[in-house]
C-alpha angles and dihedrals in degrees: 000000000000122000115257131191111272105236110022099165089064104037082056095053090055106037100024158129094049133014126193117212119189112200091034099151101079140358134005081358103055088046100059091052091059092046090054098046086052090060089044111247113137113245141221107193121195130203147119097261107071102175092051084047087051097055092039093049085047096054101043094044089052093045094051109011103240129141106251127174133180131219106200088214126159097213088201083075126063080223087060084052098041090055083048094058099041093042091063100027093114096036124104100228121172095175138054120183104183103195104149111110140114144214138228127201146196139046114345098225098051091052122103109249103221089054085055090049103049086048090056087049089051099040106034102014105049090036095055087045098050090047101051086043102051083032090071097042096044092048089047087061096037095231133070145101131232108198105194121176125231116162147214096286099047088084100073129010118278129217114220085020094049098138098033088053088044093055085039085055090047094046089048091046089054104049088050093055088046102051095052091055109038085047091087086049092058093258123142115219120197133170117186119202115192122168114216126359139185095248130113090266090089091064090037097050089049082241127132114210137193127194094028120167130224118264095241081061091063098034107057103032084057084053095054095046095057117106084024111066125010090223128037120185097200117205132030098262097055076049091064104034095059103036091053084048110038090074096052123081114279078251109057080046095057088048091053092053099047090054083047092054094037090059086045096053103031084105095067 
């Protein structure tokens, strides 16, 4: 049986009546997505591929009768951003999980320039701007949650994923600061920090993994977690991985996580 969030009644209460997910088509996104329809909030999903988002919208809202509609949006773009904004404009949303996002490896030198820029648009960007933008909102009504995603690596710096771990570092730092100030609004703050996961990130990044959760177990749990922790590791693995780092030096960390990516790009 799936994992569902624990108190949907509730979650719903307080982040209801509409989420809106980024990154929706696949993953941690869609997932959530799924999580989320199954505790009946209506849904705006957001990502490049609009005929994956349409199929996706038509059988959840037809599984679980919610209202679910889709913005085809690049969020490297201020146009992706813009659509997002006026897409939602006369909804009532209390939650924004903002899962899109993507990773580059290998050596830095050797990596084109405008593919580490439009990583650092879609990571860093699109997730400042959607914050700011839900975290008014959702302060303006007194209730709400942003969900946004670091990752393992975003906690020291990472050799052969320098500039992804770097946007993974802003994105955590944020949502530290945040939670910690829009706590007093009513707002819920949550960054969720898994290490590998079965998506398409890791082709598109160049990595192999091993060990990789699915993306509902990632998902959910960081669901639940939201309104308790500013920060969840998901997965035993992420668990380990940061305890064991967090009481060494930021170097010997680093050092740590460059032989750990070098292993998990040697193939390419």
């Amino acid at each position: 049986m799936p994992a569902r969030l624990h108190h949907p009644d509730r979650f719903r209460a307080r982040y209801g009546p509409w989420a809106v997910v980024t990154g929706a088509s696949d993953g941690i996104g869609r997932a959530t997505a799924e999580a989320l329809a199954g505790a009946g909030l209506h849904l705006v999903l957001v990502a490049r591929r609009l005929d994956v988002l349409d199929g996706l919208a038509a059988a959840l809202a037809a599984d679980h009768g919610v209202d679910v509609r889709t913005v085809g949006a690049d969020l490297s773009t201020d146009a992706g951003s813009d659509a997002v904004e006026a897409a939602t404009a006369g909804l009532d949303v209390g939650l924004l999980v903002a899962a899109a996002g993507f990773g580059t490896s290998g050596a830095f030198l050797d990596a084109d320039l405008g593919r580490e820029m439009n990583m650092l648009d879609v990571n860093v960007r699109a997730v400042l701007r959607a914050s700011h933008h839900f975290g008014r909102r959702f302060a303006a009504r007194g209730r709400g949650g942003l969900v946004l995603f670091g990752s393992i690596v975003g906690f020291q710096g990472t050799p052969r994923a320098a500039a992804y771990a770097a946007t993974k570092a802003f994105v955590q730092t944020l949502a530290e600061g945040l939670h910690a100030e829009l706590a007093p609004r009513g707002v819920d703050v949550l960054s969720s920090a898994p290490g590998p996961v079965q998506t398409g990130f890791a082709a598109r990044a160049a990595m192999q993994m091993g060990r990789a959760l699915a993306p509902a177990d990632v998902a959910v749990p960081t669901l639940n977690a939201l309104g308790h922790k500013p920060t969840l590791l998901p997965g035993a693995l992420s668990k380990v991985l940061g305890l064991s780092l967090a009481p060494l030096p930021r170097s010997v960390r680093t050092r740590i996580m460059g032989t750990v990516m070098a292993g998990m790009t040697a193939h390419a």
